[in-house]
VMD Tcl script that draws the C-alpha trace (Angstrom):
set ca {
  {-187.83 19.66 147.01}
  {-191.52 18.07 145.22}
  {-192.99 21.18 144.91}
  {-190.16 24.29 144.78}
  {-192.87 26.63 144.81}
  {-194.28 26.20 147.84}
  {-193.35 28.01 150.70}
  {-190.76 27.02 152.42}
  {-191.62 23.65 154.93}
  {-194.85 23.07 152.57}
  {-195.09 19.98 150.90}
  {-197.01 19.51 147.30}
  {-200.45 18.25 149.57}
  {-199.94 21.44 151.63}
  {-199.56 23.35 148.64}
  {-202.74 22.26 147.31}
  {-204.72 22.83 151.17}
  {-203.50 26.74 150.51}
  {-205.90 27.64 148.21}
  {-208.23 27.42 151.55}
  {-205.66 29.60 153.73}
  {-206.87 32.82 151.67}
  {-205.52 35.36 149.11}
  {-202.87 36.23 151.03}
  {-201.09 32.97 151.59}
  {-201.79 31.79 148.08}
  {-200.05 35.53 146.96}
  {-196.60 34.76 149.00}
  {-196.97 30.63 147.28}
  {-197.06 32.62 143.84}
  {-194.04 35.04 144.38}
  {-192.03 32.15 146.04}
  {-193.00 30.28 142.59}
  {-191.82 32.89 140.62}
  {-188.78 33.53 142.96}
  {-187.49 29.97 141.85}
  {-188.24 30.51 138.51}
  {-186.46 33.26 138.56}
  {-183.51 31.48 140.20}
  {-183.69 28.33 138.48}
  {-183.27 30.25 134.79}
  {-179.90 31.91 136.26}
  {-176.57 31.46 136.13}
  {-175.56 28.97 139.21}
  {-173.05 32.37 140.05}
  {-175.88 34.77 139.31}
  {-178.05 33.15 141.81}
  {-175.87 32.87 144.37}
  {-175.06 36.14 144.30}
  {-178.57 37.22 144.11}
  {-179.56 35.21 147.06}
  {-176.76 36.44 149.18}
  {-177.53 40.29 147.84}
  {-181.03 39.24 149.79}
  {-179.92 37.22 152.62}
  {-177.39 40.45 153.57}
  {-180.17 43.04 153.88}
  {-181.93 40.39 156.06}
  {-179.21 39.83 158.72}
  {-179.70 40.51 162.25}
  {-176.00 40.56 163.69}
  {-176.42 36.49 164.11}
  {-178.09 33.97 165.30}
  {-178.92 33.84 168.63}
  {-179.32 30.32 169.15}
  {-176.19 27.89 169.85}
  {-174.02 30.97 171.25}
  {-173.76 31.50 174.77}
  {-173.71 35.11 174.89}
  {-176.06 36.15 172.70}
  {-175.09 36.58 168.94}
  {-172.09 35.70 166.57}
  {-171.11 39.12 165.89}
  {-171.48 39.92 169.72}
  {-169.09 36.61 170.46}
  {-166.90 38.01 167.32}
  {-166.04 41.42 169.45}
  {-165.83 40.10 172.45}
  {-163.23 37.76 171.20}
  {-161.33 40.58 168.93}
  {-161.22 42.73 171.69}
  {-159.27 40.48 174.18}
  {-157.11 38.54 170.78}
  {-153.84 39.49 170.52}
  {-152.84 41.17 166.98}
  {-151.10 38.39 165.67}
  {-154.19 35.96 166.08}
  {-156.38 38.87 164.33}
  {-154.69 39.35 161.12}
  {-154.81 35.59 161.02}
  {-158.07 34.97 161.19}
  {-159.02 38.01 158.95}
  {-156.61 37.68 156.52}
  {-157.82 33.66 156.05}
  {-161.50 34.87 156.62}
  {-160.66 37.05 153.68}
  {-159.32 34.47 151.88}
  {-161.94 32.21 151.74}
  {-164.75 34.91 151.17}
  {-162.78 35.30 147.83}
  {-164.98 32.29 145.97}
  {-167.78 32.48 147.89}
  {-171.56 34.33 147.25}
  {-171.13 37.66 148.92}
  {-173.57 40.54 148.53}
  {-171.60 43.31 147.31}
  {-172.43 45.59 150.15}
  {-171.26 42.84 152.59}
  {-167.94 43.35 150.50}
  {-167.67 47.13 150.41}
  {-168.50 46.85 154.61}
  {-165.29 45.04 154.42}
  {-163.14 46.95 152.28}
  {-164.27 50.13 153.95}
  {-163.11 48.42 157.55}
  {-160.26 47.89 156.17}
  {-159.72 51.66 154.33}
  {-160.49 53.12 158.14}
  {-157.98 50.89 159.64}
  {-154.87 53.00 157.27}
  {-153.60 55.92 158.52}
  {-153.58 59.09 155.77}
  {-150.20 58.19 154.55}
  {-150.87 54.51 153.86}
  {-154.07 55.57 152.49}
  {-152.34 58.11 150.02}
  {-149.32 55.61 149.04}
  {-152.63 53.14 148.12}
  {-154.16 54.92 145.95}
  {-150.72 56.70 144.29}
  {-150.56 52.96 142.83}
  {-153.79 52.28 141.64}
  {-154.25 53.82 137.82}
  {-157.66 55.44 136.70}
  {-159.33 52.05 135.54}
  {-158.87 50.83 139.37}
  {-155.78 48.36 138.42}
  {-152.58 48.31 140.33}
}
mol new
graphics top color blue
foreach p $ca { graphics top sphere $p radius 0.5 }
foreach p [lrange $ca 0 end-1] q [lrange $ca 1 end] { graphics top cylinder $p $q radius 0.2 }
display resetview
């Protein structure tokens, strides 16, 4: 990108034609400049996590666009609720699997675990915990 500060789509010349466009616009180009300052002085990790922190209080259940009925968490239940069990703990247990490495906002995470936690009944939930120790180690 010429001109990282910019908003996003602008080039360096459209940069430069925003101080016309009024305080406002050239307020957002400053705290999208300082944004990717910010960024750019982290920790490749750090910043991915950051950014996916952000991106997960932005979501909207999935795009809308490309999926014939309607969004990708729509098309996710519709397809978990006619999947037989064996093709669900598949897919979760490999979509699990590769979230492992991968930027996730730690909400998204605990949304996950806590899916999971409901999904025990109170006997597997109390044999759980019996094995995890008080500094949350098994």
């Amino acid at each position: 990108m010429k001109n990282p500060g910019a908003l996003a789509g602008a080039t360096g010349a459209d940069f430069e034609a925003a101080r016309f466009k009024g305080e406002g616009y050239r307020l957002r180009a400053e705290w999208a400049r300082a944004v990717w300052f910010a960024l750019d002085h982290c920790h490749p990790e750090d910043a991915a996590q950051v950014c996916a922190g952000y991106l997960d209080t932005l979501s909207t259940g999935g795009p809308a666009l490309g999926v014939p009925f309607g969004t990708t968490a729509g098309e996710a239940m519709i397809w978990a609720e006619s999947a037989p069990v064996n093709e669900l703990a598949a897919y979760v247990a490999a979509g699990l699997d590769r979230l492992r490495g991968l930027a996730l906002a730690r909400n998204a995470r605990k949304r996950l675990f806590w899916a999971i936690w409901k999904s025990f009944g109170p006997e597997d939930r109390r044999a759980f915990l019996s094995q995890v120790n008080g500094r949350g180690r098994a």
